[in-house]
Structure formats: C-alpha cells, structure tokens
C-alpha positions as CSV (number, residue, x, y, z in Angstrom):
1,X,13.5,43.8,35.5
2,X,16.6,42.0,37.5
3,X,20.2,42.5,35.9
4,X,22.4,39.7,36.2
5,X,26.1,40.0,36.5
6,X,29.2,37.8,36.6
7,X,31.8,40.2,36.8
8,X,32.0,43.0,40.0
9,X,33.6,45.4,37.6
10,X,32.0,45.4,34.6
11,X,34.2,46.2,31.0
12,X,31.4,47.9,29.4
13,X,28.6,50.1,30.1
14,X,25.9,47.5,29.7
15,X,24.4,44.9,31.8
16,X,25.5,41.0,30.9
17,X,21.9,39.9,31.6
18,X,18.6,41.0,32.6
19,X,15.5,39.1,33.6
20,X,12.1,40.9,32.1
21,X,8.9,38.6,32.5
22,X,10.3,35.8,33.2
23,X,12.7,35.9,29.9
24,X,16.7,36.2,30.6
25,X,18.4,38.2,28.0
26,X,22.1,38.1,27.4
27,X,23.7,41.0,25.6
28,X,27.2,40.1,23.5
29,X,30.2,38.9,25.3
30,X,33.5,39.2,23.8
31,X,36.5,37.1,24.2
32,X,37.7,39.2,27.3
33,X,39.0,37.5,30.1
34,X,37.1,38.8,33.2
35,X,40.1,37.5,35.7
36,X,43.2,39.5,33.6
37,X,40.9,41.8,31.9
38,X,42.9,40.6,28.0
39,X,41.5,39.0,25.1
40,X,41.6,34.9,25.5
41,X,45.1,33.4,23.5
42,X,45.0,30.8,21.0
43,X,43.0,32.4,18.3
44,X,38.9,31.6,17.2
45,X,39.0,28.7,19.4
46,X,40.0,30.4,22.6
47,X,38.4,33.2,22.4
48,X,35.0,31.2,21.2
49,X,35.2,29.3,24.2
50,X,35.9,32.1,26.4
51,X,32.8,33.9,25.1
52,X,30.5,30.8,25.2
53,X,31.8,30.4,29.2
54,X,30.7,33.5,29.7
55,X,27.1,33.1,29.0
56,X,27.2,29.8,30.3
57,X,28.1,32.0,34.0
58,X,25.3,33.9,33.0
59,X,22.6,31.4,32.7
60,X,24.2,30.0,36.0
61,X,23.9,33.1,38.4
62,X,20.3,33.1,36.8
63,X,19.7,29.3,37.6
64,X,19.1,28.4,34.2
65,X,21.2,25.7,32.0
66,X,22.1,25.8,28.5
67,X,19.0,23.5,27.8
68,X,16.7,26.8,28.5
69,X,18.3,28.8,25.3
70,X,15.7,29.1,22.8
71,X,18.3,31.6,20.3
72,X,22.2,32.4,20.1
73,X,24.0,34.1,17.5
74,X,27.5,34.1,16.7
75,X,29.0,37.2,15.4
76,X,32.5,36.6,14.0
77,X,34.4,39.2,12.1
78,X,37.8,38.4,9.9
C-alpha cells in the first residue's frame, strides 16, 4: 500500500488516498480549505467545488485523471 497526500499537515487522522493493488482509494473530503485551513464561502456550490478539487489533487499526485473514477458519492447533509 502507498498513501497519497496533498496537504503536508493533514486535518484529520486519516490518509486522503492510498494505492492497494493497483486500485487508488480516496476517503471523504470536506469543504476545508487546505491553504487557510476554513470551510470554502459561498454556500453548496463553494464548498462542492472545493471538495471535488480536492480529489481531483488527489488523482493528480497519483497520476490518474478524472476519466480513471469508476465510483463517487456525494454525501450532503441539510
């Protein structure tokens, strides 16, 4: 297994990616800005975006593209 990071300081006690077998899995990102460490402004379609750029660094410092996701959920509570 290879963990994959984008961020030198993590937020959380989990690993944003890890490579097993060839597979890349991606845990949850939230809408937290990894620059200023705060929740993206401008309500669902910030922080959407924020979150979705997030994996998208993921699946870049693991030299994939979005065209090699085979699943994604969205979780979005009101």
């Amino acid at each position: 297994m290879k963990q994959v990071s984008i961020d030198k300081e993590p937020i959380g006690h989990y690993s944003p990616g890890i490579i097993s077998n060839g597979n890349l899995y991606i845990s949850g990102q939230t809408s937290v800005n990894l620059a200023t460490r705060k929740p993206a402004t401008g309500g669902i379609q910030a922080e959407t975006l924020m979150a979705l750029q997030k994996i998208e660094a993921i699946l870049q410092a693991s030299g994939l593209t979005k065209e090699a996701v085979v699943m994604c959920r969205v979780y979005i509570t009101l």
